[in-house]
C-alpha positions as CSV (number, residue, x, y, z in Angstrom):
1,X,-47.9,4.3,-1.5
2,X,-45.6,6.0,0.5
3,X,-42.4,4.1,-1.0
4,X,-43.8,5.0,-4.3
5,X,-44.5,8.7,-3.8
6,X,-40.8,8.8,-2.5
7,X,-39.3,7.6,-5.6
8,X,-41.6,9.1,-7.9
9,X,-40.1,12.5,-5.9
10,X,-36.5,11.4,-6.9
11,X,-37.1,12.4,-10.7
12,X,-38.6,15.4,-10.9
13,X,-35.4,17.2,-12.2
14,X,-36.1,18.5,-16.1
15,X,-33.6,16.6,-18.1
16,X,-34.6,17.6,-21.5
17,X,-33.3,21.2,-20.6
18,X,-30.2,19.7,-19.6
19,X,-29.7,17.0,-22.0
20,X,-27.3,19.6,-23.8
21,X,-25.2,20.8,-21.0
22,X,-24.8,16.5,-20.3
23,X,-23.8,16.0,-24.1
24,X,-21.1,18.7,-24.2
25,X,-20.1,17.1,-20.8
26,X,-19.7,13.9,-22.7
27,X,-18.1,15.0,-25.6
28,X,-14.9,16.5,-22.9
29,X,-14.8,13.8,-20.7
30,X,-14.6,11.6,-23.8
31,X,-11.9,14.1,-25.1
32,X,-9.7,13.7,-22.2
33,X,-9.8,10.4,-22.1
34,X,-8.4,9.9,-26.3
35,X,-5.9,12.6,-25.6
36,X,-4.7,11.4,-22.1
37,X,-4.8,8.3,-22.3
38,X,-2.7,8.9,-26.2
39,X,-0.4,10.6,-24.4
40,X,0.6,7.9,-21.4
41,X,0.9,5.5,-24.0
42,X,3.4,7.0,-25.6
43,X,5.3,8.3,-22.1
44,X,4.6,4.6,-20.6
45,X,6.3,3.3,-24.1
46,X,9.1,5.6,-23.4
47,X,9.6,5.0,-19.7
48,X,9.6,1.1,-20.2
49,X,12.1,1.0,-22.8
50,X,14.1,3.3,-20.3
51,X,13.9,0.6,-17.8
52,X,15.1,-2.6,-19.8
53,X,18.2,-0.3,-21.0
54,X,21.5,-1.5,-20.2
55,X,22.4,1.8,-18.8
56,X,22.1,2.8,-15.4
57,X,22.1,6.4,-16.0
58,X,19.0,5.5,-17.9
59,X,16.7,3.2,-16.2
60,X,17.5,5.3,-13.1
61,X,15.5,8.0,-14.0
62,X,12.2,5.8,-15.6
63,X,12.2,3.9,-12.0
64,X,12.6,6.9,-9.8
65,X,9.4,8.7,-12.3
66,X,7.4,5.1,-12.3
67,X,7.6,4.4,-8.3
68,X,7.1,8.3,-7.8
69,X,4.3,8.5,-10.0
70,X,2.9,5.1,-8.9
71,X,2.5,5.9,-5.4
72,X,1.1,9.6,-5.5
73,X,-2.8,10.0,-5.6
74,X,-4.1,11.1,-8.8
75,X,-5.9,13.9,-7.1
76,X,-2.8,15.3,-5.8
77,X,-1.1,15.6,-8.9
78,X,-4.1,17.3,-10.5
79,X,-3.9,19.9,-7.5
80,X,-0.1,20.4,-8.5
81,X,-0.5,21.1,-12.0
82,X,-3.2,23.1,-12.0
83,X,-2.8,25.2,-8.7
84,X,0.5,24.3,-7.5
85,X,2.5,25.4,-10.8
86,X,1.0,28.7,-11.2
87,X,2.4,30.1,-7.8
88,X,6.1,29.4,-10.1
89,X,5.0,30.8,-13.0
90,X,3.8,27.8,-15.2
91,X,0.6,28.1,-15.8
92,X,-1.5,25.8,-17.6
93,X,-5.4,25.9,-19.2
94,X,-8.0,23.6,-17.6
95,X,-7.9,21.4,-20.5
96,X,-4.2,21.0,-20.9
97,X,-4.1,20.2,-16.8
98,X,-6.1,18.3,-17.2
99,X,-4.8,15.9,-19.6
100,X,-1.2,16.6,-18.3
101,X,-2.4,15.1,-14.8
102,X,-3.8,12.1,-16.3
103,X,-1.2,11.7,-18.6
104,X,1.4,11.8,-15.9
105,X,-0.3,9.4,-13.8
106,X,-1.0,6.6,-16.3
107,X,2.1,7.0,-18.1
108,X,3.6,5.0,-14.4
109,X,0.8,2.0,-14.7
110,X,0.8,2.3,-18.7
111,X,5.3,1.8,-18.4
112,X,4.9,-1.3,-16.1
113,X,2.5,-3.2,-18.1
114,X,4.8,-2.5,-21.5
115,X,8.2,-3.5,-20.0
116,X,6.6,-6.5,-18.4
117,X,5.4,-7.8,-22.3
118,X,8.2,-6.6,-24.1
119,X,10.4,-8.4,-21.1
120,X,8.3,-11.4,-22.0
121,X,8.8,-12.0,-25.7
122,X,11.4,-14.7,-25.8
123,X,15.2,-13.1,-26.2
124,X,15.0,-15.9,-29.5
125,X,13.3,-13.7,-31.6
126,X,16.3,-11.4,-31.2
127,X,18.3,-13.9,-32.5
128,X,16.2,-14.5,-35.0
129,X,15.9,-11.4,-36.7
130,X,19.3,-10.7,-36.1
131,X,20.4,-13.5,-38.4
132,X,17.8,-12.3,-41.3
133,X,20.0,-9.2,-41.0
134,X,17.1,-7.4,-39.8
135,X,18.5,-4.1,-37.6
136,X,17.8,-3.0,-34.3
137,X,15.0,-0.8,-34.8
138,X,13.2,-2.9,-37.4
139,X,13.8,-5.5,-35.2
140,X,11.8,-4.0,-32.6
141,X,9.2,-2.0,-34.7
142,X,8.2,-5.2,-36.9
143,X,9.3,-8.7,-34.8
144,X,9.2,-7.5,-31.0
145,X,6.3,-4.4,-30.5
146,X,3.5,-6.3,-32.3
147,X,4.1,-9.2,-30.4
148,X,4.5,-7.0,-27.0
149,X,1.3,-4.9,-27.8
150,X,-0.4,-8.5,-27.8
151,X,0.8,-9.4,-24.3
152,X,0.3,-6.2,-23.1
153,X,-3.4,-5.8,-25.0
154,X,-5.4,-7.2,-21.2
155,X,-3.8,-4.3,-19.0
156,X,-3.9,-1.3,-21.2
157,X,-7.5,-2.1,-21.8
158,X,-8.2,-1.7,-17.5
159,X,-5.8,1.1,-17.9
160,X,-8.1,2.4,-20.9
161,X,-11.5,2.5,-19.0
162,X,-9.7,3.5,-15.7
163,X,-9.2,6.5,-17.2
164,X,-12.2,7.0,-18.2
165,X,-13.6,7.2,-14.9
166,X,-11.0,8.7,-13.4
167,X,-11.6,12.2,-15.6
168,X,-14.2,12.5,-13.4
169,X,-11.7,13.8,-10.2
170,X,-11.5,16.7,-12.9
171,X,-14.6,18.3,-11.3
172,X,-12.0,19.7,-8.5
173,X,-10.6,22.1,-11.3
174,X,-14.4,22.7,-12.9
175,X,-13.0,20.6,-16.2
176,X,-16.1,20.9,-17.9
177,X,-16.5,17.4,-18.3
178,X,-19.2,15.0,-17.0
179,X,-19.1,15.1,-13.9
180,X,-18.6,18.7,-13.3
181,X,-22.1,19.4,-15.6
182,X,-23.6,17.3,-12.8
183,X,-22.4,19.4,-9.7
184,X,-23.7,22.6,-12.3
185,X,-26.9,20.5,-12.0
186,X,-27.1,19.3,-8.4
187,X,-26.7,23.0,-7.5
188,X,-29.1,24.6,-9.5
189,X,-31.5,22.1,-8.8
190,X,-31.1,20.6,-5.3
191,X,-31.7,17.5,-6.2
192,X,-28.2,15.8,-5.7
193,X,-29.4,12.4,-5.5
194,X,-31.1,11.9,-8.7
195,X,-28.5,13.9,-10.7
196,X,-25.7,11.9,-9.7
197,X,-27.5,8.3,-9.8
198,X,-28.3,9.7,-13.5
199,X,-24.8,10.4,-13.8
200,X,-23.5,7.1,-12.6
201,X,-25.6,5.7,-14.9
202,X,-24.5,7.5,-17.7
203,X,-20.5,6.4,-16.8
204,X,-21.8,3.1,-17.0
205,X,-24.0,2.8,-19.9
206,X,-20.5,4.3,-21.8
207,X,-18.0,2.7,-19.8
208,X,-19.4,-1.3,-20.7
209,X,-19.5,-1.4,-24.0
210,X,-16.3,0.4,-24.5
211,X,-14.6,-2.6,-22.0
212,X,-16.8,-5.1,-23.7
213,X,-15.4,-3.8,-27.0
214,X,-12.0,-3.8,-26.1
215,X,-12.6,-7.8,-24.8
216,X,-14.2,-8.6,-28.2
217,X,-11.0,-6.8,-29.7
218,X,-8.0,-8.7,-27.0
219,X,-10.2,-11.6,-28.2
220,X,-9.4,-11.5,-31.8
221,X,-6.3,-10.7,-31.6
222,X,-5.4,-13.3,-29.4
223,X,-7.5,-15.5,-31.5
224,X,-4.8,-14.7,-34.6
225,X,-7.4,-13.1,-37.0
226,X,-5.5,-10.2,-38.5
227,X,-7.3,-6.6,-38.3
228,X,-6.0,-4.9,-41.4
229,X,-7.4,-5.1,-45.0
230,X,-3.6,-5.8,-46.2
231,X,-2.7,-8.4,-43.5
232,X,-5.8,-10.4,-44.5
233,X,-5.5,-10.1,-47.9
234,X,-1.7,-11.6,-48.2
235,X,-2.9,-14.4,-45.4
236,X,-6.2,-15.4,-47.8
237,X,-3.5,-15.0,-50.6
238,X,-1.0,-17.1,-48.7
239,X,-3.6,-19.9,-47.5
240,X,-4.4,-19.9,-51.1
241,X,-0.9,-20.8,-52.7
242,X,-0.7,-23.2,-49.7
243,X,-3.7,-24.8,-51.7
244,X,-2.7,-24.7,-54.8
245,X,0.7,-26.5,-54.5
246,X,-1.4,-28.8,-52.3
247,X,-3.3,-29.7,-55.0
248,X,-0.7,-29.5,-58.0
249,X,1.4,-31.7,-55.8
């Protein structure tokens, strides 16, 4: 009875005049995460094509930012945007340090995992498009990225719902986000240990299906099944012609 009393104790907090506060909480941590994690794809895209450059002057650089970036704590780097820069003038809003901090750190892991696939795609293709007169660029926008974002498809997906949790060290500059409309809770209503199991909870319940989602979607992909309208239309139109001479011939 005892056991039961003690749990029943656990949940006494009044959720329904919090569910708000919890919802806007969502909404930013969700927010940080698209813009963060839209920003270190594009750095980490930047910084890897840095890095397979002939040029020392410029892979220089992306290494010294990757290792540098790779081997500071996220928390630390929050610290130095948001309290650190101020003291030399740059001074930042919450959000914007926010997402500069996470940006900054993923950008490291997010550049590894793109030079690694674009290093993998076989230097044939090259050659390939090369004598179809294809140019650089178009060579790498339409022959060597698709196939690279493929390989790459299994880390950015960790990388994705890393991120998501990790908006959560953004409670040390009171980001608004989940977490920190738990702490608001916890404090008002001293009962720390069902708020944050509640919050846990919460990270989970949106934190599996987006993985699972991203699986399903690594899946396809891998499985060939084009994801556009236009793609599938010319490969049904395609597979059709590919019948038709089949069966004229």
């Amino acid at each position: 009875m005892n056991l039961w009393q003690s749990l029943a104790d656990m949940f006494q907090v009044p959720w329904g005049e919090y569910a708000g506060n919890l919802g806007e909480g969502l909404l930013r941590t969700l927010a940080y995460t698209i813009a963060s994690f839209m920003g270190a794809a594009a750095l980490g895209l930047v910084l890897a094509l840095m890095r397979l450059n002939r040029l020392r002057a410029v892979r220089l650089p992306a290494t010294i930012y990757t290792e540098l970036f790779k081997n500071v704590p996220l928390l630390a780097i929050i610290f130095v945007t948001y309290f650190g820069l101020p003291s030399v003038g740059i001074k930042f809003s919450v959000f914007v340090a926010g997402v500069l901090s996470l940006v900054l750190f993923y950008a490291a892991y997010l550049s590894e995992i793109f030079r690694a696939a674009i290093a993998g795609i076989h230097s044939g293709q090259n050659e390939a498009a090369h004598a179809l007169g294809l140019g650089r660029v178009t060579t790498f926008g339409h022959v060597i990225l698709p196939q690279a974002l493929r390989l790459a498809l299994p880390g950015t997906n960790t990388m994705f719902v890393d991120l998501l949790k990790s908006t959560s060290l953004l409670v040390t500059i009171s980001a608004a986000e989940l977490m920190t409309r738990a702490q608001l809770i916890a404090s008002e209503t001293f009962r720390a240990l069902e708020v944050y199991l509640v919050i846990a909870a919460i990270y989970f319940v949106v934190c599996y299906p987006v993985s699972q989602c991203l699986l399903w979607l690594e899946r396809t992909i891998h499985a060939g099944v084009p994801l556009s309208f236009g793609r599938r239309r010319r490969l049904s139109l395609a597979k059709l012609l590919i019948q038709n001479g089949g069966l004229s011939g």
